[in-house]
C-alpha positions as CSV (number, residue, x, y, z in Angstrom):
1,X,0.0,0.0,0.0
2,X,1.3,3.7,-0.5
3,X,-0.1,6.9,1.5
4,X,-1.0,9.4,-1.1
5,X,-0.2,12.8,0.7
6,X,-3.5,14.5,-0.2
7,X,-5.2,16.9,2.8
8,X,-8.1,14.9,4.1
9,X,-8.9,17.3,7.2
10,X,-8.3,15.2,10.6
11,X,-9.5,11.6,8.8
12,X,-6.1,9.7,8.2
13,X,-4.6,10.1,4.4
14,X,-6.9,7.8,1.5
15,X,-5.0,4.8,0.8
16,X,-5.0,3.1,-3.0
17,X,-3.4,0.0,-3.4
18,X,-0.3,0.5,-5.6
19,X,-1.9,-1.5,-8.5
20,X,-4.9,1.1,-8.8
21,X,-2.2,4.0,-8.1
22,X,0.1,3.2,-11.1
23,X,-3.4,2.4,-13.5
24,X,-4.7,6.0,-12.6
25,X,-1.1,7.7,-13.3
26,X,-0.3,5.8,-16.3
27,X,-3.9,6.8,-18.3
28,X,-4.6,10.2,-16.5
29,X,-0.8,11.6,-15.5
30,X,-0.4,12.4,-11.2
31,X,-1.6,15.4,-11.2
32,X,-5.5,14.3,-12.7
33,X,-4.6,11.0,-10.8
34,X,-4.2,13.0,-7.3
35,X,-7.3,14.6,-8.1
36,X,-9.1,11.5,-9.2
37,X,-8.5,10.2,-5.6
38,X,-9.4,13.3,-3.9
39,X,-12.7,13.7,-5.3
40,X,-13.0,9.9,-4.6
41,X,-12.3,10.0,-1.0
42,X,-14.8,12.6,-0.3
43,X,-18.8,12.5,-1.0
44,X,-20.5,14.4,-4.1
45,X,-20.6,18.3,-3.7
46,X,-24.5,17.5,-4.7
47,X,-26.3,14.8,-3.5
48,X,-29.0,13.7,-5.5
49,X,-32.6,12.3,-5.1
50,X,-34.8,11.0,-7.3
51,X,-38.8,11.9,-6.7
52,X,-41.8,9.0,-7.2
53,X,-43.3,11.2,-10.4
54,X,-46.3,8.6,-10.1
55,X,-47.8,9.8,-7.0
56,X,-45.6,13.2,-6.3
57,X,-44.4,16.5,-8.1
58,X,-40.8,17.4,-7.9
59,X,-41.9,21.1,-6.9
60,X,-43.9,19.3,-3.8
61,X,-40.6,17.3,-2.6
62,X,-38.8,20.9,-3.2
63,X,-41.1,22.3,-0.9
64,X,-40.8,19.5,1.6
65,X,-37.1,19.3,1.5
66,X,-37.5,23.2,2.4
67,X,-40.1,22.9,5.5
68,X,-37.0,20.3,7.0
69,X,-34.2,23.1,6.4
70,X,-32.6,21.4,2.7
71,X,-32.8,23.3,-0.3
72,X,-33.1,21.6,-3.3
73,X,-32.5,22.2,-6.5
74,X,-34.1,21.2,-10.1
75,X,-31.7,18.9,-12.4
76,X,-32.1,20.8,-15.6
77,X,-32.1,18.1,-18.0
78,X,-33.5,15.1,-15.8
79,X,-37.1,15.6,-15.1
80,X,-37.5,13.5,-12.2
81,X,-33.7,14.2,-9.9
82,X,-33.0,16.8,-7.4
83,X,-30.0,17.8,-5.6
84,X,-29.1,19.0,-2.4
85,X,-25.5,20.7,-1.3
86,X,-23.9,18.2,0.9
87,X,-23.0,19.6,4.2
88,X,-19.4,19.7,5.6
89,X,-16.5,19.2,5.4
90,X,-16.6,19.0,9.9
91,X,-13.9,18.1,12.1
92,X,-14.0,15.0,13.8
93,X,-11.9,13.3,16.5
94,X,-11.7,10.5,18.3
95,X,-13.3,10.5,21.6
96,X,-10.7,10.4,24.4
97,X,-11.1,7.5,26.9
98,X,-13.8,5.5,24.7
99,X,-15.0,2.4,23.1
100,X,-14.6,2.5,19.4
101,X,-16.6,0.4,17.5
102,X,-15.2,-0.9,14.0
103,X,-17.4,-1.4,11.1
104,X,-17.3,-2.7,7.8
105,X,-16.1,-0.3,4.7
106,X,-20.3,-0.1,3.7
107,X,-21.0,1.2,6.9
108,X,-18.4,3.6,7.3
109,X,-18.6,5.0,4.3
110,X,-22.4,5.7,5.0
111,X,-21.7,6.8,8.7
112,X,-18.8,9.3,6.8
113,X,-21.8,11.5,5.6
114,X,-23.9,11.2,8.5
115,X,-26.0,7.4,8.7
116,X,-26.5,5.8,11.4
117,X,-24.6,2.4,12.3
118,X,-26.9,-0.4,11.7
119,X,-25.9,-3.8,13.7
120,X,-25.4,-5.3,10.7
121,X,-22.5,-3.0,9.9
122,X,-20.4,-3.5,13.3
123,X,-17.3,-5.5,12.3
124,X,-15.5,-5.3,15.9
125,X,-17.2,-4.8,19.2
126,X,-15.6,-3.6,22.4
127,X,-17.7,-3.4,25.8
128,X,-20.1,0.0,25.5
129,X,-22.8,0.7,27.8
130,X,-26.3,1.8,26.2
131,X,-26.6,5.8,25.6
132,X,-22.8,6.0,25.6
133,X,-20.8,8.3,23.3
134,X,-17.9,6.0,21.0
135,X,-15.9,6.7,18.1
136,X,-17.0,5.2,15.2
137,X,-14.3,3.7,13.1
138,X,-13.1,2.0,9.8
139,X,-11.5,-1.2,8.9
140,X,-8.5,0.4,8.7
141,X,-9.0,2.5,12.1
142,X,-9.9,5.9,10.0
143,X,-12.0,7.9,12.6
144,X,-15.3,8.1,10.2
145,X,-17.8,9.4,13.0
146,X,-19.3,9.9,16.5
147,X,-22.0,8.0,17.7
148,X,-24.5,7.4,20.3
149,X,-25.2,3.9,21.3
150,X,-28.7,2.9,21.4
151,X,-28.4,-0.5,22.8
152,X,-25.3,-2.0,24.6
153,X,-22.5,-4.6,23.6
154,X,-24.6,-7.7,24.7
155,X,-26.8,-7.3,21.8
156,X,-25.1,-5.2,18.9
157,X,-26.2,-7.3,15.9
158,X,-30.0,-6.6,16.5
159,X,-31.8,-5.1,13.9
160,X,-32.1,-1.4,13.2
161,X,-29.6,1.2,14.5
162,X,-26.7,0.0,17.3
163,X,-25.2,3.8,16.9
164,X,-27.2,7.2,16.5
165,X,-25.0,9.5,14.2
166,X,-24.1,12.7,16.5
167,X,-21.3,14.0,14.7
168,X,-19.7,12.8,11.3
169,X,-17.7,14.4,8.5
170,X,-19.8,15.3,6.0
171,X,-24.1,15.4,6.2
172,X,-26.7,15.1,3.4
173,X,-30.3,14.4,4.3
174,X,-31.6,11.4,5.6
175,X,-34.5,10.2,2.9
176,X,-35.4,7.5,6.1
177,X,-36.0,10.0,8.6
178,X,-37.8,12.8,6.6
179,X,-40.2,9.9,5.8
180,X,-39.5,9.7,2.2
181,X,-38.7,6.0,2.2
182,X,-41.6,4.6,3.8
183,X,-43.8,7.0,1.8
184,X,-42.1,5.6,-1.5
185,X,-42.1,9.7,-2.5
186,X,-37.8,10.2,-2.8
187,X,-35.4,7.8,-3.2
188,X,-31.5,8.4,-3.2
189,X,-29.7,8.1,-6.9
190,X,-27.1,9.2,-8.5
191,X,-27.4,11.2,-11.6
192,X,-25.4,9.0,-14.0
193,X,-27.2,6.2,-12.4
194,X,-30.6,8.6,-13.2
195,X,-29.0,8.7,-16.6
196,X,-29.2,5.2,-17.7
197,X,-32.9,4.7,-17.5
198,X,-33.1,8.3,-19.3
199,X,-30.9,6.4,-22.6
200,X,-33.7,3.1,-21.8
201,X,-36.3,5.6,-22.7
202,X,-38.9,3.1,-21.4
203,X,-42.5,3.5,-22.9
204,X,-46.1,2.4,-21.8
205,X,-46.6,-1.0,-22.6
206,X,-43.1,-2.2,-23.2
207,X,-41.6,-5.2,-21.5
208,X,-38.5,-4.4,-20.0
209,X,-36.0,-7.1,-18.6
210,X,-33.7,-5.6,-15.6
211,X,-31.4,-8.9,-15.3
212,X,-29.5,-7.5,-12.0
213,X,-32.2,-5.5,-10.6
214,X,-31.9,-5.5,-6.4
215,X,-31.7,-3.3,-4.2
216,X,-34.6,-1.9,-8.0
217,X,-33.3,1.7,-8.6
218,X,-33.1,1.1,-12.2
219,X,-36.4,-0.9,-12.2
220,X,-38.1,1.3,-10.5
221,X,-36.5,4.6,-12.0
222,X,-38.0,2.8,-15.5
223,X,-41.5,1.9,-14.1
224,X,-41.8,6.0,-12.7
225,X,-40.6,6.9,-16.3
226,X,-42.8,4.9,-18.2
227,X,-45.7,6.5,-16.1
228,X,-46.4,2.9,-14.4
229,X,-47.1,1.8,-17.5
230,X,-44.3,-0.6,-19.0
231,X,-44.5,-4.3,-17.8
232,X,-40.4,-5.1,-15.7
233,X,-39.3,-8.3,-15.0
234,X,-36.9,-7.8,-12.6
235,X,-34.1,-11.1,-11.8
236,X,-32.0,-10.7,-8.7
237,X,-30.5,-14.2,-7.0
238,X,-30.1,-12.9,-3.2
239,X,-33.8,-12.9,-1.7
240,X,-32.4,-11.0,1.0
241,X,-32.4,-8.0,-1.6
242,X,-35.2,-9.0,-3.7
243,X,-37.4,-8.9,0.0
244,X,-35.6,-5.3,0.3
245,X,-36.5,-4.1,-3.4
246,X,-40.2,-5.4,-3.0
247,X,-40.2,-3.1,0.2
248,X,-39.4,-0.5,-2.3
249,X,-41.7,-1.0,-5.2
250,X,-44.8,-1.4,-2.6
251,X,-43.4,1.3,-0.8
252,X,-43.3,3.3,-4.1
253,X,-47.1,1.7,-5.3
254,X,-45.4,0.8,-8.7
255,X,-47.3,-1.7,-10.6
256,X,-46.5,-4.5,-13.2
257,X,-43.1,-5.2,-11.8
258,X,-42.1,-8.9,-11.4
259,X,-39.6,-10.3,-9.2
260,X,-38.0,-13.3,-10.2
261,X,-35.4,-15.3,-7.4
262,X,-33.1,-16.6,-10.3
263,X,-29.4,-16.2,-11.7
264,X,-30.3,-14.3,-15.0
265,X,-28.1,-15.9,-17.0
266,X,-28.8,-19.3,-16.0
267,X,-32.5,-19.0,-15.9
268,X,-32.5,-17.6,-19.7
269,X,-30.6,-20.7,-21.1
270,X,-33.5,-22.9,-20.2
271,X,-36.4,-19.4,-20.5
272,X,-38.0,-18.0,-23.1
273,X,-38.6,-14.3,-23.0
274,X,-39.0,-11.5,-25.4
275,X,-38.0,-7.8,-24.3
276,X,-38.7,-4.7,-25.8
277,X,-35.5,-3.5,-23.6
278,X,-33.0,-5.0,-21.0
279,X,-31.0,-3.2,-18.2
280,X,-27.6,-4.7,-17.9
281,X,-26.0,-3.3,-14.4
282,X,-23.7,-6.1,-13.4
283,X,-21.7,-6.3,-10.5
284,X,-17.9,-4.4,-10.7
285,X,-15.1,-3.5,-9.0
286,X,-16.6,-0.3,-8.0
287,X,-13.6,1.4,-8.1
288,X,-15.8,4.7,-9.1
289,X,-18.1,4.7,-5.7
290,X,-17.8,7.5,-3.8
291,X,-16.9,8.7,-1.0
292,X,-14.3,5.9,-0.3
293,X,-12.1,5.9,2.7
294,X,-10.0,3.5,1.2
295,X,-10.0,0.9,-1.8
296,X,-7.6,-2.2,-2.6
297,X,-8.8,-3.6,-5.4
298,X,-6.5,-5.8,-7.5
299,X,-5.8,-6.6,-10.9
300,X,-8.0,-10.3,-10.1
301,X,-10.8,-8.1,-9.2
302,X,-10.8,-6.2,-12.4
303,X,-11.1,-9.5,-14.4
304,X,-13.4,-11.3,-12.4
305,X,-15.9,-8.6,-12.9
306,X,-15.1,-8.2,-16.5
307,X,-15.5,-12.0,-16.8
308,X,-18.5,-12.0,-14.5
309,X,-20.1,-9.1,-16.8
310,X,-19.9,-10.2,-20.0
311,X,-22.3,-13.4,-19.9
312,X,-24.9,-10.8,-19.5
313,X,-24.7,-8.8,-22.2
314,X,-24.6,-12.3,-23.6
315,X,-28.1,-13.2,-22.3
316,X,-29.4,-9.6,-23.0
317,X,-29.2,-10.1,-26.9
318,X,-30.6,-13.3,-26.4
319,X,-33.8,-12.1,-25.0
320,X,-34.3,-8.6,-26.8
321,X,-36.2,-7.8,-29.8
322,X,-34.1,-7.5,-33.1
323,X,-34.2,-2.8,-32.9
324,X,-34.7,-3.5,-29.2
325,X,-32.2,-1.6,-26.7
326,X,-29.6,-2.6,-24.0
327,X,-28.3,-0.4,-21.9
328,X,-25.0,-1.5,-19.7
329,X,-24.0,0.4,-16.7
330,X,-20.9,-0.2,-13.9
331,X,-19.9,1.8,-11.0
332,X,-16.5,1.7,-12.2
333,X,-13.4,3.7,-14.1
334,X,-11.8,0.4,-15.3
335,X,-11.5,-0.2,-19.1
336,X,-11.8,-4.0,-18.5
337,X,-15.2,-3.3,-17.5
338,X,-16.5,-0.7,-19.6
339,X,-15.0,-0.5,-23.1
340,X,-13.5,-3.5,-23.1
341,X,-17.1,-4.9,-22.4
342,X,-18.4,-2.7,-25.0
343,X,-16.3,-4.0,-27.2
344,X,-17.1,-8.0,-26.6
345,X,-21.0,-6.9,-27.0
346,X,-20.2,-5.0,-30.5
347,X,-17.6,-7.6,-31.7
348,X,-18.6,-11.0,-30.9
349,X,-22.3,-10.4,-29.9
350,X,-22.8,-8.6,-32.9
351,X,-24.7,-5.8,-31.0
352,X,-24.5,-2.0,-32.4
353,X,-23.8,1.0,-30.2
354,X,-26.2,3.5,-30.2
355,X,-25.7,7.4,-30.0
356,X,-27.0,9.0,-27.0
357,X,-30.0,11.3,-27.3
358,X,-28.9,12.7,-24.1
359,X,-25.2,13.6,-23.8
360,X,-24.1,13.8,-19.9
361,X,-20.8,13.0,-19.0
362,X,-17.9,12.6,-21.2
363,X,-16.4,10.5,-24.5
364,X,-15.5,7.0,-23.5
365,X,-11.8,6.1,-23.6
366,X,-9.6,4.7,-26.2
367,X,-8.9,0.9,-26.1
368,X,-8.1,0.5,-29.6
369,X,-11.1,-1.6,-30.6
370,X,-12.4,0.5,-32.9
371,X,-15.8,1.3,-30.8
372,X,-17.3,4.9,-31.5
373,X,-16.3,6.9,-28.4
374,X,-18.7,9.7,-28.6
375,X,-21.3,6.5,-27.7
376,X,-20.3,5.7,-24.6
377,X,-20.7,7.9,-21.7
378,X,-18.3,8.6,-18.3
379,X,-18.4,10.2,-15.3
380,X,-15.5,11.2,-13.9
381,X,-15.6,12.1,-10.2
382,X,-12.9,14.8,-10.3
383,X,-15.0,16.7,-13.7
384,X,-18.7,16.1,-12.8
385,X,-19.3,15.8,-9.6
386,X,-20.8,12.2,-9.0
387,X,-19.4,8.6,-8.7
388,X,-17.2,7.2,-11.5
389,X,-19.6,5.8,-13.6
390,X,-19.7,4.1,-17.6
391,X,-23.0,4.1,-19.3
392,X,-23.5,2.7,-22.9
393,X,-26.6,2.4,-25.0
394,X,-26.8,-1.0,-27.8
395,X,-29.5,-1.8,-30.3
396,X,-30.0,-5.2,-31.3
């Protein structure tokens, strides 16, 4: 590991493996590489939420955003996404003379900008009394937050929250406690993330395949679109998250959406099916998430995704209407995962890229495999302000 000597306030220096380090110099120079980090380590400038359309106006979330103390803000070009200026950056300490409690890298990247610590997230427990004050800390013993225990160390892996956030580093509104969750009004999303089920252009009365749909943001994002009109078929293999996204999609009263408990790929080789569309949002390295207190992914990593990604776009063209669309997404910087994909879908799948109606981001880059760059789309966390992200759109 190396200790990039960027100014993170009073959270110990970001550390990048020196395998994602010497990939971000050699295609982007330091300098852009420094600043690639940076913006990485800390949480968008705008956080970003997208309103239910179906059963609520954007200008009536703007207004209750307001009566809670957060002004929002219109997205100019996506109807449906507001943002918010994230709060911070605060100074936070350790506490002097008590317990800390280690999470997981989820949780503390979530606690960083102001969540509270779930039992679930608790990695390492040390003896805390109920309504005690503790430091809140990372894997790597980062200082993320302070919290105030709301049960004690007998029972921290009990459902809902082991630590209330009191102080943290950076603060953006809590869609749980304003009631927006429950409600199904406002969920959280990311723009580029908004983006892809913008390019999906999804119609009344289309069937729409999502093929890695949990925790639904995509499937859901395309049933608010399509005015609740379109019929989803939505494939996830973890029920844990398939229970979750159905809590979402009642939550949100979004109809014809089907959830089926299946490996996509595998349940398509023995299926029939016939799709108008198909979201493609595999798994990946998720080297563009954001805010990340620290990341180590390896060289492996990067090709078991890439490996792990491709049989989808494989069992998208399967399924899809011949003019149908695909659209591929990854949370991710890494060629291997993006381009390279690209290029697999376009070269051996026989797929065409499509030109974007709606040009966010940037140009995708060069990996000599003669793919039109102005078709793909990325997000770069240090130019635009969100989570490194790759969006492409295909046409059967």
């Amino acid at each position: 590991m190396i200790n990039l000597k960027i100014p993170r306030l009073d959270i110990e220096t970001q550390t990048f493996s020196n395998f994602l380090w010497n990939r971000f110099c050699n295609r982007y120079g330091v300098e852009r590489a420094k600043k690639i980090v940076c913006a990485l380590s800390k949480p968008v400038k705008n956080y970003s939420i997208r309103t239910n359309l179906v059963s609520f106006s954007r200008e009536n979330l703007l207004e209750k955003l307001e009566n809670f103390g957060w002004k929002g803000y219109e997205h100019p070009i996506l109807e449906e996404m507001i943002t918010i200026k994230t709060r911070g950056p605060n100074s936070v300490n350790y506490l002097k003379n008590a317990p800390r409690i280690m999470t997981d890298k989820i949780a503390a990247e979530s606690v960083f900008i102001g969540s509270d610590l779930f039992g679930v997230g608790i990695k390492r427990i040390p003896k805390f009394s109920e309504n005690e004050k503790v430091s809140l800390i990372s894997p790597k013993n980062q200082i993320v937050a302070i919290g105030l225990t709301k049960r004690d160390s007998k029972n921290p892996k009990e459902s809902g929250i082991a630590a209330e956030n009191l102080e943290s580093f950076y603060k953006v509104p809590s869609l749980r406690k304003l009631g927006f969750i429950d409600s199904g009004i406002a969920f959280s999303q990311s723009i580029p993330a908004a983006y892809v089920t913008h390019l999906l252009d999804p119609k009344p009365n289309e069937t729409i395949v999502d093929l890695c749909a949990a925790p639904g943001g995509k499937s859901t994002s395309a049933a608010i679109l399509s005015k609740n009109k379109s019929r989803i078929i939505a494939f996830d293999r973890s029920e844990k998250r398939l229970l979750k996204m159905k809590t979402a999609v009642e939550s949100q009263k979004l109809e014809n959406i089907e959830l089926i408990k299946a490996n996509s790929i595998e349940y398509l080789k023995t299926h029939s099916m016939n799709a108008d569309k198909v979201i493609v949002d595999p798994s990946c390295s998720a080297v563009g998430v954001r805010p990340k207190i620290y990341d180590e992914t390896t060289q492996r990593d990067i090709a078991n995704a890439s490996n792990y990604q491709k049989p989808f776009l494989w069992a998208a063209s399967k399924i899809v209407r011949k003019g149908g669309i695909i659209t591929y997404s990854t949370c991710t910087l890494e060629p291997e995962e993006n381009e390279k994909v690209i290029a697999y879908a376009v070269n051996e799948l026989g797929l065409k890229l499509s030109n974007p109606e709606i040009t966010l981001g940037t140009i995708g880059e060069e990996t000599n495999d003669g793919l039109e760059l102005e078709y793909m789309r990325r997000f770069y966390p240090d130019i635009h302000d969100t989570p490194g992200f790759f969006v492409a759109k295909l046409t059967k």
